[in-house]
FIKOLVO-433017 format. One line per 4 residues: their letters; for each residue x, y, z of N, C-alpha, C. Coordinates in nm, 2 decimals, decimal comma, always signed. Example, Ala and Ser with C-alpha at 12.3 -4.5 7.8 and 13.67 -1.06 7.14 Angstrom:
2
AS	+1,32 -0,57 +0,78 +1,23 -0,45 +0,78 +1,32 -0,33 +0,78; +1,28 -0,22 +0,71 +1,37 -0,11 +0,71 +1,29 +0,00 +0,79
***
This chain:
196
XXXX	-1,82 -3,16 +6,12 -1,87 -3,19 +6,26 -1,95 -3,08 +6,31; -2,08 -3,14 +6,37 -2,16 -3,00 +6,38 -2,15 -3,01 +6,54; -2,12 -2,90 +6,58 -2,06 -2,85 +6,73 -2,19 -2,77 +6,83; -2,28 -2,76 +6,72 -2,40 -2,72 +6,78 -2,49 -2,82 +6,84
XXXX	-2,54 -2,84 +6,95 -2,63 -2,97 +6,96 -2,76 -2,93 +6,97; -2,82 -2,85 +6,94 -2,95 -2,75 +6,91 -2,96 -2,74 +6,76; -2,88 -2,75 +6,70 -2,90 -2,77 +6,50 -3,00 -2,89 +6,50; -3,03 -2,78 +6,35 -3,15 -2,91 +6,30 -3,07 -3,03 +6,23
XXXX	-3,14 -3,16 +6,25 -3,04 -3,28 +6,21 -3,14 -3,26 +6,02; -3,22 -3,15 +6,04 -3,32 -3,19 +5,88 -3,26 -3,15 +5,75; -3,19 -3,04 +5,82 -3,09 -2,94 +5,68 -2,96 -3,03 +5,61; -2,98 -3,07 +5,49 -2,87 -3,09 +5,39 -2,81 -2,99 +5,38
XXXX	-2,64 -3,02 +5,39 -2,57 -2,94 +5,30 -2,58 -2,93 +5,18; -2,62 -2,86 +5,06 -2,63 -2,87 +4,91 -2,50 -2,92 +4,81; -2,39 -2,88 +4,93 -2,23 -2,96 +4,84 -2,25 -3,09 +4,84; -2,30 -3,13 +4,95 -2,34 -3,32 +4,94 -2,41 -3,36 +4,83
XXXX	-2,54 -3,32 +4,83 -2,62 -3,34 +4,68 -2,50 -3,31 +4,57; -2,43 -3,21 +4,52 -2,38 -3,17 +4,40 -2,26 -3,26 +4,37; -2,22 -3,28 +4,47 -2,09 -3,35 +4,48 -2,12 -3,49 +4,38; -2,16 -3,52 +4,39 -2,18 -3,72 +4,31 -2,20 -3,65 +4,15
XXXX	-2,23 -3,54 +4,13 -2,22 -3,47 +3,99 -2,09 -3,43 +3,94; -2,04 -3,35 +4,06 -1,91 -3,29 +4,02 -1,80 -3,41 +4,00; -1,82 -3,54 +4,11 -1,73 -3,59 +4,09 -1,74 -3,72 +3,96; -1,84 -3,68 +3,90 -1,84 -3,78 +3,78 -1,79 -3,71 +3,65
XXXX	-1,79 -3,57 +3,64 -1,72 -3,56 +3,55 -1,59 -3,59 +3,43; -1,45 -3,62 +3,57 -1,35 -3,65 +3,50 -1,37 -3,75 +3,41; -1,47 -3,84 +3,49 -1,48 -3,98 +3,40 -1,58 -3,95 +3,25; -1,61 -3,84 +3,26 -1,71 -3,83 +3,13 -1,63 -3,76 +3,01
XXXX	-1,55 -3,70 +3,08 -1,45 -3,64 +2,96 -1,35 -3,66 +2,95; -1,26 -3,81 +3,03 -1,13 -3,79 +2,95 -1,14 -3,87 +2,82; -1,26 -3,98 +2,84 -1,23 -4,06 +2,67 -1,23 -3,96 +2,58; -1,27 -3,79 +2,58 -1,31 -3,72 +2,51 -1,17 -3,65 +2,44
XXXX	-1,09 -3,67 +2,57 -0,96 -3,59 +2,55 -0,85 -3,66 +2,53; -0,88 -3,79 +2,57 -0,76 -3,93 +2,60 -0,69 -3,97 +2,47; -0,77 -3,94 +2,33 -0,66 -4,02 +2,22 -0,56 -3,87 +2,15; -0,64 -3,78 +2,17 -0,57 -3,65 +2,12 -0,44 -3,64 +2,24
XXXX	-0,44 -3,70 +2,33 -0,31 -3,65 +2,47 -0,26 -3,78 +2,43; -0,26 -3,85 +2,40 -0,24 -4,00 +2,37 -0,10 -3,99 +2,21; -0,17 -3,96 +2,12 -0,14 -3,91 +2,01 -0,04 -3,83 +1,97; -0,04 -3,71 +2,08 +0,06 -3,55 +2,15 +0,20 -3,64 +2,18
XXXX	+0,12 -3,73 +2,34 +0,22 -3,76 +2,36 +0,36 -3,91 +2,27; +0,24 -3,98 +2,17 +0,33 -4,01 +2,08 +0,42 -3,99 +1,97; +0,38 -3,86 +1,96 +0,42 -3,77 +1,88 +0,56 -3,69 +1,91; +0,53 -3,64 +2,04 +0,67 -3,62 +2,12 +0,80 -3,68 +2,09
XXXX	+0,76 -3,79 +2,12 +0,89 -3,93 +2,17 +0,95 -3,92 +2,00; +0,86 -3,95 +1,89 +0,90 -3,94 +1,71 +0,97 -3,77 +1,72; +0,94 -3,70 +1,73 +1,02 -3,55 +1,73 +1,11 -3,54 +1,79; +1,10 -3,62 +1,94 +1,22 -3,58 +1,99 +1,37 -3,63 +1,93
XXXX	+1,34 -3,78 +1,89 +1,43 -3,86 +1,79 +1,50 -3,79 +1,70; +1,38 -3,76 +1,60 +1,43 -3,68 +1,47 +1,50 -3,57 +1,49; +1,44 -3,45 +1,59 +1,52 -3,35 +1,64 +1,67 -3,36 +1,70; +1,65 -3,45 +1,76 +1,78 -3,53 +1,85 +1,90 -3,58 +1,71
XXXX	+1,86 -3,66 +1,63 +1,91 -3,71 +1,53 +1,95 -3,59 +1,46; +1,93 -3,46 +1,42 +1,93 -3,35 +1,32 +2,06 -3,31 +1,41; +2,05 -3,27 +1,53 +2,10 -3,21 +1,62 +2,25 -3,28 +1,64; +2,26 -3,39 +1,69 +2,37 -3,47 +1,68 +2,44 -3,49 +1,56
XXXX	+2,37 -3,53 +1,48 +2,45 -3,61 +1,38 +2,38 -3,57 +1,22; +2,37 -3,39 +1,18 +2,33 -3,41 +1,05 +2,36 -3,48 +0,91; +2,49 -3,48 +0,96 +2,59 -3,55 +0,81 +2,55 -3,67 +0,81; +2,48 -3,80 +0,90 +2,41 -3,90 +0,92 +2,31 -3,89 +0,84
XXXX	+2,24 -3,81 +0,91 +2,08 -3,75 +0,84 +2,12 -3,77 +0,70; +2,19 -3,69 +0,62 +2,21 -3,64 +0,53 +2,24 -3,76 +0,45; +2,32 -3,83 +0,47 +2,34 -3,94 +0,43 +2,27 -4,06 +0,37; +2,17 -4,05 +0,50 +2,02 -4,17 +0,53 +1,95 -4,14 +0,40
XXXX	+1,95 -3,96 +0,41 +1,83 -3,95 +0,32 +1,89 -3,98 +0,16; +2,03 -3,97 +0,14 +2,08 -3,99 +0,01 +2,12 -4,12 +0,01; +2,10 -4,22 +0,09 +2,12 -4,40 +0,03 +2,01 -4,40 -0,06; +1,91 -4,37 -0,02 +1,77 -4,40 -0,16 +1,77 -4,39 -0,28
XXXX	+1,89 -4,29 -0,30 +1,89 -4,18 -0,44 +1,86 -4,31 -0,56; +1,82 -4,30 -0,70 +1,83 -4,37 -0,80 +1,79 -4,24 -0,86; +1,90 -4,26 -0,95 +1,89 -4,15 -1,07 +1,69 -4,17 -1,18; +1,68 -4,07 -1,20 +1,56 -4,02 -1,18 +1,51 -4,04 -1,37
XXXX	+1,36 -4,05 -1,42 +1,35 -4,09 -1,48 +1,41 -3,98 -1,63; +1,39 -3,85 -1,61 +1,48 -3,78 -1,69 +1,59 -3,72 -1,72; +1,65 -3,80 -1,57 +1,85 -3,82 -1,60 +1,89 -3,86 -1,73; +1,82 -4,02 -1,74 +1,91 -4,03 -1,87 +1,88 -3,99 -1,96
XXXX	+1,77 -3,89 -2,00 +1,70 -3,84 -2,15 +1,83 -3,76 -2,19; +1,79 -3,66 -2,01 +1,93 -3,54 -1,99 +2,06 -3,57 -2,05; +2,09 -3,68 -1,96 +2,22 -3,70 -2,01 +2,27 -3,72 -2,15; +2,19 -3,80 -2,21 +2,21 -3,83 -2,38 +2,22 -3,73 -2,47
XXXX	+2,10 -3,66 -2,42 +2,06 -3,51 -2,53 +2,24 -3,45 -2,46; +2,25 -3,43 -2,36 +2,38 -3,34 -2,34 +2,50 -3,43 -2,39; +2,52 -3,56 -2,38 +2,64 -3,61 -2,46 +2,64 -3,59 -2,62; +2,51 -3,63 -2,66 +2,46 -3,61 -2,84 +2,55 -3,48 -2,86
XXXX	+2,49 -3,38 -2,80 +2,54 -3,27 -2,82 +2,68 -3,20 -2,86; +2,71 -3,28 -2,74 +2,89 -3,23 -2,68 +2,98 -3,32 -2,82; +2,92 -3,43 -2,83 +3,00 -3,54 -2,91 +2,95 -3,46 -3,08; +2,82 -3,40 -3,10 +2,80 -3,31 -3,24 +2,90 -3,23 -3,22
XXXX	+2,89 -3,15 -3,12 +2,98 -3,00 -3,15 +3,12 -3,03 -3,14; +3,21 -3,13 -3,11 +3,32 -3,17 -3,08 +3,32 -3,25 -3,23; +3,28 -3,31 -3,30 +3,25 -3,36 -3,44 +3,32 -3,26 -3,51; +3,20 -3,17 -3,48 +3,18 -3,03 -3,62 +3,36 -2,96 -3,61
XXXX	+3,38 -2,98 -3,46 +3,49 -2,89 -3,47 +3,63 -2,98 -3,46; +3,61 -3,10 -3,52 +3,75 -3,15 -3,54 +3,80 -3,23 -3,37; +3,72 -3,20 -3,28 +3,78 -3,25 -3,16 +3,73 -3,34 -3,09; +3,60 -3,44 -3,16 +3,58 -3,59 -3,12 +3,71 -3,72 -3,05
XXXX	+3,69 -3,70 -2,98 +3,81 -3,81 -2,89 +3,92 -3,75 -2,81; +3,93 -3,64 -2,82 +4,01 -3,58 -2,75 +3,99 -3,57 -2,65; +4,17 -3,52 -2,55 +4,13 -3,51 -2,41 +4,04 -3,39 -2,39; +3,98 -3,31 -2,43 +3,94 -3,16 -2,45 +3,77 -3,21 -2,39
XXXX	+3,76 -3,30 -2,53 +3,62 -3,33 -2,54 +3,60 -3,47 -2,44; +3,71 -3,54 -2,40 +3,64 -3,62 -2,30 +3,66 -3,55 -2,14; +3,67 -3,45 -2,15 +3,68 -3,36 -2,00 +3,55 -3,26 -2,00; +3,50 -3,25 -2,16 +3,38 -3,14 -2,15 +3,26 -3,24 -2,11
XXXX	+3,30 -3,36 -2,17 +3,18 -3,50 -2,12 +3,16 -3,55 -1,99; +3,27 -3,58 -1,88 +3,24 -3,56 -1,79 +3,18 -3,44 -1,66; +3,24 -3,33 -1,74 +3,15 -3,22 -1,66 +2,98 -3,25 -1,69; +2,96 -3,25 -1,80 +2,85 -3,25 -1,80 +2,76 -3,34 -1,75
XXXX	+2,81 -3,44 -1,72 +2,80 -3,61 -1,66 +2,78 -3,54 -1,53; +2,88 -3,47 -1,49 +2,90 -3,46 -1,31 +2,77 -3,35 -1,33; +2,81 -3,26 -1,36 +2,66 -3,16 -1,39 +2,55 -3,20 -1,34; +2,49 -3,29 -1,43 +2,35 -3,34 -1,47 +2,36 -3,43 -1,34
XXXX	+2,42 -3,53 -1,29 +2,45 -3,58 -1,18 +2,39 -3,54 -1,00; +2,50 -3,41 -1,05 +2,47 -3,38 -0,92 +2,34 -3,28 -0,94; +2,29 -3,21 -1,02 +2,16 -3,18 -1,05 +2,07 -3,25 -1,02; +2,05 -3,37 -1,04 +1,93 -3,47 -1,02 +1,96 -3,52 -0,90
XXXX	+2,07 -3,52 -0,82 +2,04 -3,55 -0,68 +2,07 -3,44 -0,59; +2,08 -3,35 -0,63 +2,03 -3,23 -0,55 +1,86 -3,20 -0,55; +1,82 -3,23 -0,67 +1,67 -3,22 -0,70 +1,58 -3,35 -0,58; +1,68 -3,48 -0,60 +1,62 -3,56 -0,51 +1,63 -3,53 -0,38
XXXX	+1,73 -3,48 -0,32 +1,76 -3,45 -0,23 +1,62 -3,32 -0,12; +1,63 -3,23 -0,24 +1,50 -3,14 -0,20 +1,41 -3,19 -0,18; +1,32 -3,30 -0,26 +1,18 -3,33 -0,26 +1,23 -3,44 -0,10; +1,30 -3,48 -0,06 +1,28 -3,56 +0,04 +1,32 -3,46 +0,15
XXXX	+1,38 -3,39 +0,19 +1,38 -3,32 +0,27 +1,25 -3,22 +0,26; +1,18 -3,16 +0,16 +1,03 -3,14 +0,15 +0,98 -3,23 +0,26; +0,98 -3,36 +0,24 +0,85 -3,44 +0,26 +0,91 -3,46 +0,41; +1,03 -3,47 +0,46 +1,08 -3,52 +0,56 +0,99 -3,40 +0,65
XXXX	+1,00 -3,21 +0,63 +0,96 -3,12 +0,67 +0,85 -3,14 +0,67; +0,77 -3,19 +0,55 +0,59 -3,21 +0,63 +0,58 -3,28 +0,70; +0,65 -3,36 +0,76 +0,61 -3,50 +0,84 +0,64 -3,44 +0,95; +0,76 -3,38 +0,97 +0,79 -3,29 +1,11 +0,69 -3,19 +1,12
XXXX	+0,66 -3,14 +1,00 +0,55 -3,06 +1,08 +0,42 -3,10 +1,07; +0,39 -3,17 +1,03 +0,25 -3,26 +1,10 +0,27 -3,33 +1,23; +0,40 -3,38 +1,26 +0,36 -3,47 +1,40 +0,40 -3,34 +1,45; +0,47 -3,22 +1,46 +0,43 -3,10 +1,51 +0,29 -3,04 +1,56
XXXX	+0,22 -3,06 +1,45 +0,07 -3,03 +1,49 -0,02 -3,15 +1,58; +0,02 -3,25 +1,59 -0,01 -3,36 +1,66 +0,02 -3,34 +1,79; +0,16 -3,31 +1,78 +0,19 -3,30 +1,93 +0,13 -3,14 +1,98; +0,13 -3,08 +1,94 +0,07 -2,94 +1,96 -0,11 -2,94 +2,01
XXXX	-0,19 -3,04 +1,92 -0,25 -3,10 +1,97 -0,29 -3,21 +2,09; -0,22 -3,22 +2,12 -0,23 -3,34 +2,22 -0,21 -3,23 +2,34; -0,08 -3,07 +2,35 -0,06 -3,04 +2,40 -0,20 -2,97 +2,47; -0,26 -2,94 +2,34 -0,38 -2,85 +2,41 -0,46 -2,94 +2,42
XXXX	-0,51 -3,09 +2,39 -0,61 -3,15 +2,50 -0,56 -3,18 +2,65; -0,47 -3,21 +2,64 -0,41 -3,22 +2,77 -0,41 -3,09 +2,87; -0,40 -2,98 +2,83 -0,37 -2,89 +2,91 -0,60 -2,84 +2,94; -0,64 -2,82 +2,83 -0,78 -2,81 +2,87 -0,82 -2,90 +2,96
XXXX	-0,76 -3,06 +2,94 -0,85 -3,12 +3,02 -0,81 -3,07 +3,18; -0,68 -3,06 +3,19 -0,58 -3,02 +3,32 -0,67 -2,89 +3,34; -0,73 -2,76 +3,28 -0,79 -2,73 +3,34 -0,96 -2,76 +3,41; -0,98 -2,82 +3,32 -1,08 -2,89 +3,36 -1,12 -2,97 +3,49
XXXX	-1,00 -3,00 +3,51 -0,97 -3,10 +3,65 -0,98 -3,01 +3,77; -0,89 -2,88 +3,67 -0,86 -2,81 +3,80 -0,96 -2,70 +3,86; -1,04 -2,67 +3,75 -1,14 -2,61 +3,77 -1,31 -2,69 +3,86; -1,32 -2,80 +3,82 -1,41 -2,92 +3,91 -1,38 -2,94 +4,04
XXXX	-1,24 -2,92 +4,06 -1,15 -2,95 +4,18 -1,21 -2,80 +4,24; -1,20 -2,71 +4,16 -1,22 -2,55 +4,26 -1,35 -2,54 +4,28; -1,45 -2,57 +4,21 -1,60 -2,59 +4,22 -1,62 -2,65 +4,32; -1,56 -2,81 +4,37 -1,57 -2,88 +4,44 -1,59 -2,77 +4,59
XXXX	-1,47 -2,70 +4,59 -1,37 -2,71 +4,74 -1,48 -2,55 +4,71; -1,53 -2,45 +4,64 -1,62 -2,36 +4,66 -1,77 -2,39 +4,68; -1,82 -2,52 +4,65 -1,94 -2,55 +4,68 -1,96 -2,57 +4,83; -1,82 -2,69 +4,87 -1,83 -2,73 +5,02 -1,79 -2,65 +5,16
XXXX	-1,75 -2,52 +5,05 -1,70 -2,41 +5,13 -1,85 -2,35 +5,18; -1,92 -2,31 +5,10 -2,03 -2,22 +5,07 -2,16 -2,32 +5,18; -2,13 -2,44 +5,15 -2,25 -2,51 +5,15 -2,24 -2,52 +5,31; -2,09 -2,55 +5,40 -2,10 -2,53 +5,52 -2,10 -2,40 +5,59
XXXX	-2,06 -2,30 +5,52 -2,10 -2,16 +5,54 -2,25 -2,10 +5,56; -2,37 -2,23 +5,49 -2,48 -2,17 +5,49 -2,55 -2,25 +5,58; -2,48 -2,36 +5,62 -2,52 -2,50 +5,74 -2,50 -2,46 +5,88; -2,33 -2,36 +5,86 -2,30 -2,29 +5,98 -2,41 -2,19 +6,04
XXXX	-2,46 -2,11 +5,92 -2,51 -1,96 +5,95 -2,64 -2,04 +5,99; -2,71 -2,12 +5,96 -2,84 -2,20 +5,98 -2,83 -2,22 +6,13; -2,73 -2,33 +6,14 -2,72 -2,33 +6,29 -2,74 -2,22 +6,41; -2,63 -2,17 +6,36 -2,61 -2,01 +6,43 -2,72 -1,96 +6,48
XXXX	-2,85 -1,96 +6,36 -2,93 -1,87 +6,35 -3,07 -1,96 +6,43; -3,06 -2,09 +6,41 -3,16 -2,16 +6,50 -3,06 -2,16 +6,69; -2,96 -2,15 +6,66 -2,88 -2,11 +6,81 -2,96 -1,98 +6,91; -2,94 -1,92 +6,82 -2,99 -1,77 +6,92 -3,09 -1,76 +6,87
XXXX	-3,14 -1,79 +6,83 -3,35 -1,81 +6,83 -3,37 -1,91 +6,96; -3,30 -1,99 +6,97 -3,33 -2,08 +7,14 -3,29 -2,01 +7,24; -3,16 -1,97 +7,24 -3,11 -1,92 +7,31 -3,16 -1,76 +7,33; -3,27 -1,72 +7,22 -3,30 -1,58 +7,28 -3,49 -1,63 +7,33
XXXX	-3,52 -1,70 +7,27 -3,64 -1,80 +7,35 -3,63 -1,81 +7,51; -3,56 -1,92 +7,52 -3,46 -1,91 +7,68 -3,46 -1,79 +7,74; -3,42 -1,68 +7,69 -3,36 -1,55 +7,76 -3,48 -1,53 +7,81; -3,61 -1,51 +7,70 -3,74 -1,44 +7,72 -3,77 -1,50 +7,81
XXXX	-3,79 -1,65 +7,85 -3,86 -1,74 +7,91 -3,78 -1,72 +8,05; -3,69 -1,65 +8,04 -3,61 -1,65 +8,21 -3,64 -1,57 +8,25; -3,64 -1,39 +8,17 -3,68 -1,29 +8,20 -3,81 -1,32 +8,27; -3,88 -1,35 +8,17 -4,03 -1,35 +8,27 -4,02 -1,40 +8,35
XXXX	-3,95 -1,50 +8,40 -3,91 -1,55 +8,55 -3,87 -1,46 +8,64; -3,80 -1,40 +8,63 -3,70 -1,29 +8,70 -3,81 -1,17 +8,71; -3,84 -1,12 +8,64 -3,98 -1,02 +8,65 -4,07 -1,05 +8,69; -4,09 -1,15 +8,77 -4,21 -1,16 +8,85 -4,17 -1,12 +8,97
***
């Protein structure tokens, strides 16, 4: 509101001109930022689950990942070469069929057993850990487009409110300054009245 009634009506503020620039921005860069914050934040909601799931209930976890198990393609090579074996050396030594030799055959059974799903067990918890940590990087990702763009907003926002700060600060001082140019016009123009 100009409070002066002697201001020139000719002078633009320059915040007005800039303003229809500033304010087009958000629209020009969020498609730029929108699928990376998009992505972050789907990524979230999948980690939080998994995390949540680890957290609560590992012996679940643990479980889930071992329904899949199928003994692996060089279990049974394993196994045979180690029964061949046990049933040779238990041959040679007189102790084929015995309780001796059918207790050395199941160890070796359980052995090799739990060997190959321990082995399975690693490569899927491997792969379970890249996947956490890729949607890790996803969401870490999304965190920093999101937060750039948040500055970005907030920085346009501060441009905004320092342009129209500045711009009535130089509309004010304008006024001001066409004020007492009239008002010192006036003075002179009285004086010489008074001095006659």
């Amino acid at each position: 509101m100009n409070l002066n009634p002697f201001a020139s009506s000719n002078n633009k503020n320059p915040a007005d001109s800039a303003m229809p620039y500033m304010q087009n921005i958000p629209g020009l860069i969020k498609p730029i930022y929108a699928p990376y914050m998009q992505a972050g934040k789907d990524s979230l909601s999948t980690l939080m689950g998994q995390y949540g799931s680890l957290v609560k209930d590992p012996g679940n976890m643990f479980n889930a990942f071992g329904s899949g198990y199928q003994s692996s393609p060089g279990y049974q090579f394993q196994m045979n070469q180690g029964m061949n074996a046990a049933n040779n050396a238990a041959a040679a030594g007189g102790m084929l069929g015995t309780p001796a030799h059918q207790n050395q055959s199941a160890s070796i059974a359980s052995n090799l057993a739990n060997q190959d799903f321990m082995s399975y067990i690693q490569s899927i918890l491997g792969m379970y850990g890249q996947g956490l940590s890729g949607m890790s990087g996803i969401n870490q990702l999304g965190y920093s487009a999101a937060n750039e763009f948040g500055n970005t907003l907030a920085n346009n926002e501060l441009n905004k409110a320092n342009m129209a700060f500045q711009g009535q600060a130089n509309q004010n001082s304008q006024n001001s300054s066409l004020f007492n140019n009239l008002m010192g016009g006036i003075g002179s123009i009285a004086g010489g009245f008074l001095g006659r």
